[in-house]
C-alpha positions in Angstrom: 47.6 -111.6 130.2 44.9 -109.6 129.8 42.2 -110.3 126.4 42.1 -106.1 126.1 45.9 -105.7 125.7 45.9 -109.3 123.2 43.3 -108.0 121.0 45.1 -104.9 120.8 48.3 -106.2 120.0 46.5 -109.4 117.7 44.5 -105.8 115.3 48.2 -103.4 115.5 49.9 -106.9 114.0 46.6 -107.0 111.3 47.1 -103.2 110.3 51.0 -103.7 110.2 50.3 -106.8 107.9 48.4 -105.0 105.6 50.5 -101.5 105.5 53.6 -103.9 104.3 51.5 -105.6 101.9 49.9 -102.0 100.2 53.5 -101.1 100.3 54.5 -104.1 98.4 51.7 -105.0 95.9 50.7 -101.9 95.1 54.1 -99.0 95.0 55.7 -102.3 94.1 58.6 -101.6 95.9 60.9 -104.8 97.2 61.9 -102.5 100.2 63.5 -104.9 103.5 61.5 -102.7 105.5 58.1 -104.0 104.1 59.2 -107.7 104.0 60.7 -107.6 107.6 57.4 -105.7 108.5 55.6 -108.5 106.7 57.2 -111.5 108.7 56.8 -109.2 112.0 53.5 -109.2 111.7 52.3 -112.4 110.5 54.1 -114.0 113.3 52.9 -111.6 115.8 49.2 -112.4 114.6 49.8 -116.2 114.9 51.2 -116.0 118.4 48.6 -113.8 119.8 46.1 -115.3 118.2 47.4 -118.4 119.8 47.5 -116.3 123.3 44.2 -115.6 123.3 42.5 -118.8 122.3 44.8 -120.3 125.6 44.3 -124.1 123.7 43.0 -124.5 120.9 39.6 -126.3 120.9 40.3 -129.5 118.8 36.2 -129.8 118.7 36.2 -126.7 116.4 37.5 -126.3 113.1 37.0 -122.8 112.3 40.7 -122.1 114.0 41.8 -124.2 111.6 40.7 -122.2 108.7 42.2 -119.2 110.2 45.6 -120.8 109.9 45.1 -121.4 105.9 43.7 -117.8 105.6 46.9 -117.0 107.9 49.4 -118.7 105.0 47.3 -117.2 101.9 48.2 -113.5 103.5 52.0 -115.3 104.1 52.4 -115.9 100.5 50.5 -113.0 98.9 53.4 -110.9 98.4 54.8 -114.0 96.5 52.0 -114.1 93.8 52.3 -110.4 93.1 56.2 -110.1 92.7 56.4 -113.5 90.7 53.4 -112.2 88.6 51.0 -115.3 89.5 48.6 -112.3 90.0 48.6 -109.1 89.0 49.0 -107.0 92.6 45.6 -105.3 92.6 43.9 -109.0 92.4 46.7 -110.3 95.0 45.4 -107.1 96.9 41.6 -107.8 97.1 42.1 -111.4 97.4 44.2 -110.1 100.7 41.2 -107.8 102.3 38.5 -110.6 101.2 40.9 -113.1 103.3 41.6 -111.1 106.0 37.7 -110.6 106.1 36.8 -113.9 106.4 39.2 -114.9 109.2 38.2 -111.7 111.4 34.6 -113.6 110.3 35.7 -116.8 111.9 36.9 -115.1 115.0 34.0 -113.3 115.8 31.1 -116.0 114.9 32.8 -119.2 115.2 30.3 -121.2 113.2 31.5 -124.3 112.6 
């Protein structure tokens, strides 16, 4: 498949990730919508991410990191609806996160 039409797909499934979590942590609404939205995209993320690596390189653990970063955005809505974290904190946590992993996409340092 072609990288343009992955990349595409792998930053739509990013903003969708983070539209369902603003809805969620911060109008605090427990809406399906959101939570379906949430799932959507986190699997769609995974997948393409996946796609566009073709096989992982084992050598490399920077991909690995990406998958931890993948699980904290997973479980974010959890700590903010269970009050672990007050949503604002849950929400920051969230950008610095997703930060980091687009990071370890684009340098690959370690």
């Amino acid at each position: 498949m072609d990288p343009a039409i992955l990349k595409t797909l792998h930053i739509a499934a990013a903003f969708g990730l983070f539209a369902s979590l603003g809805s969620t942590l911060l109008a605090g609404s427990r809406q399906k919508a959101a939570s379906i939205l949430h799932g959507v995209s986190l699997v769609l993320i995974l997948l393409v991410g996946f796609a566009m690596l073709k096989k992982p390189p084992m050598d490399q653990h920077w991909w690995m990191v990406k998958i931890g970063l993948w699980l904290l955005l997973g479980v974010a809505p959890l700590f903010a609806r269970r009050k672990i974290l007050p949503a604002p904190a849950v929400l920051v946590i969230s950008i610095a996160a997703a930060a980091a992993s687009a990071w370890l996409g684009l340098a690959k340092p370690f």
